[in-house]
N, C-alpha and C positions, 0 to 999 in steps of 0.2 A: 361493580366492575373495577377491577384493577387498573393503574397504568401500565401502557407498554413504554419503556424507557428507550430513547433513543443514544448514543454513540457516535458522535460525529468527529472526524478527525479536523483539526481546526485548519483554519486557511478556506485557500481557492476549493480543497475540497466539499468543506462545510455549504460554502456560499451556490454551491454550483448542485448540493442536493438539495437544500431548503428550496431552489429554484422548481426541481423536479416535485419536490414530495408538492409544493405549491401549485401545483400542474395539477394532481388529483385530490386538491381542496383539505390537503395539511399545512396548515399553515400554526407558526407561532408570534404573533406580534411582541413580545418581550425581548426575541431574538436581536428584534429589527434596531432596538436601542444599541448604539456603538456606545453611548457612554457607560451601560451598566454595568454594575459589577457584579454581577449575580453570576452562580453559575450552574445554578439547575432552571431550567426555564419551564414553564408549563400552559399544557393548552385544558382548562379544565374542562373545557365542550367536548372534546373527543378521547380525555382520560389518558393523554400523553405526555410524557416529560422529554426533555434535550438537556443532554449537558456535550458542552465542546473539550475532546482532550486531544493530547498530542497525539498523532498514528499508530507511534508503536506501544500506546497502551490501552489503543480502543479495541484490537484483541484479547487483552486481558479483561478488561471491563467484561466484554461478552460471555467469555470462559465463564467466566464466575458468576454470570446471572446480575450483575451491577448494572449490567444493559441491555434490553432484548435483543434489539437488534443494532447492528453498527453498521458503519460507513468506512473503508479505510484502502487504499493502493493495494494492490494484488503482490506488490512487492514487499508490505510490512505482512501481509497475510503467511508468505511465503518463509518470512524470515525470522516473526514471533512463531509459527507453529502450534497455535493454540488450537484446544479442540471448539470446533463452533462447525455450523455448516453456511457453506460457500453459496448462497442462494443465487443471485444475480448478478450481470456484468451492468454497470451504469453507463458505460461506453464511452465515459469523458474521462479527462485528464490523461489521454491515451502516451506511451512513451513506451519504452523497449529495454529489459537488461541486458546488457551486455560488455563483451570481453573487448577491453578498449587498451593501444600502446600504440608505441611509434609500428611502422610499418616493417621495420628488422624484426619484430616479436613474434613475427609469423610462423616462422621459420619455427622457432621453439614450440609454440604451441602443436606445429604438425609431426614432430619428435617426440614428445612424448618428456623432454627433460624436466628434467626438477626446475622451476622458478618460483619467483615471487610474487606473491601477488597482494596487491592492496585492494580496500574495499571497507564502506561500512556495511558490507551486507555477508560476512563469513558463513552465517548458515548457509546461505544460497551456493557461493561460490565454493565452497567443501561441495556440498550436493553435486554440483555442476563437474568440476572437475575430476572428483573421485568416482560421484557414482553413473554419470555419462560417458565421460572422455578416460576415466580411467587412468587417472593422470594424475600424480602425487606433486603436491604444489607445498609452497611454505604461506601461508595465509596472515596478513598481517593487515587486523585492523585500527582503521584512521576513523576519526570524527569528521577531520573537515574536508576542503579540496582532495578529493583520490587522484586530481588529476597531475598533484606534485607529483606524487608519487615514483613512477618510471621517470621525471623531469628531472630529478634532484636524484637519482640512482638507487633509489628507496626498494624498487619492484619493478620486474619485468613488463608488467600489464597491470589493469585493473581490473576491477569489475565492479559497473555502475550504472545508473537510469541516464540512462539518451532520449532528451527529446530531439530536439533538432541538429544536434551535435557540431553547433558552432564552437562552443569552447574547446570542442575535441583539438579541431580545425586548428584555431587561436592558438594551440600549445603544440601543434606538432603530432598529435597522436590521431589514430582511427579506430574506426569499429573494425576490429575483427572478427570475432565470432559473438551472432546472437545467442545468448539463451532463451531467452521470452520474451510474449508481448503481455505488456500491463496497463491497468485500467482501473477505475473505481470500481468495490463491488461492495456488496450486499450481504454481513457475516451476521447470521442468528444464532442466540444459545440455543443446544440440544433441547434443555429442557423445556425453557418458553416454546420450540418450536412444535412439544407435545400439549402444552397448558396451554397454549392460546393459540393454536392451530388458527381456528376460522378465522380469525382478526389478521395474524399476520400474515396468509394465503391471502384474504382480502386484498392488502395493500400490496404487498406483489404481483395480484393480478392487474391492477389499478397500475402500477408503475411500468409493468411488462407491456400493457396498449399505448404508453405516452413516446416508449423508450424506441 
């Protein structure tokens, strides 16, 4: 029997599936080491591997069969594009994309004008605005805070993940229009989901009666 290789994006993510997949008796004790340095972990009782990477490459891992199945925000699924399928919602880490400025922005968005917009999420926000609202925007992506952005006269609005949207508050700006709701999900390659069909239908049925 092969391993199925697991894809875990690191953080609160990783920590909050190990929890779940623990739930229906996957577990990796190698994991559980904060000191190690390792970065393929293994369970050999159940013929499974974990390695932890950053979000936006646990899509690509998957693409390419480097991982069976992955772990990663509905927001990096959306914004890598990779081909994988979308199996399950994990229901945690819930938060919302959305189109966020001072409360004068409004106004523009319900015109239809040409503005700016910052984000590090331009796939999304291209999508959103052009093939939604129909609405030709100048897209300009940031690495870090989106929320200087319209502060410092960078961009009209942004487009960004709202949890509770106190920094919104903090700086003066709001939610204006949502695009979607996000959450942890569940990405498997095409091809493992044909070569190892019953094992990984297995464990989504197992994770589907916890969830």
């Amino acid at each position: 029997m092969r391993y199925l290789t697991f894809a875990l994006g690191k953080g609160r993510l990783a920590n909050k599936t190990l929890e779940l997949l623990e739930k229906i008796g996957i577990t990796c004790e190698e994991m559980k080491d904060k000191d190690s340095r390792k970065l393929i972990f293994v369970n050999e009782d159940l013929k499974l591997k974990f390695f932890l990477a950053k979000g936006p490459d646990v899509p690509t891992y998957v693409e390419y069969g480097a991982a069976d199945i992955g772990v990663v925000g509905k927001d990096t699924i959306m914004e890598e594009n990779r081909r994988a399928y979308e199996v399950l919602d994990l229901g945690f880490g819930k938060c919302r994309m959305c189109v966020c400025g001072p409360a004068s922005a409004k106004e523009l968005l319900q015109h239809h004008d040409m503005i700016r917009v910052a984000t590090k999420y331009p796939k999304i926000a291209k999508d959103y605005f052009y093939n939604q609202k129909h609405q030709t925007v100048d897209i300009i992506k940031l690495n870090g805070s989106v929320e200087l952005g319209p502060i410092v006269g960078l961009s009209d609005v942004i487009v960004d993940i709202v949890e509770t949207g106190s920094t919104l508050r903090e700086n003066g700006l709001d939610v204006l229009e949502e695009i979607c709701p996000l959450s942890a999900r569940m990405i498997v390659n095409q091809v493992s989901m044909k070569m190892e069909a019953e094992r990984i239908k297995n464990i989504l049925q197992r994770l589907k009666e916890e969830l």
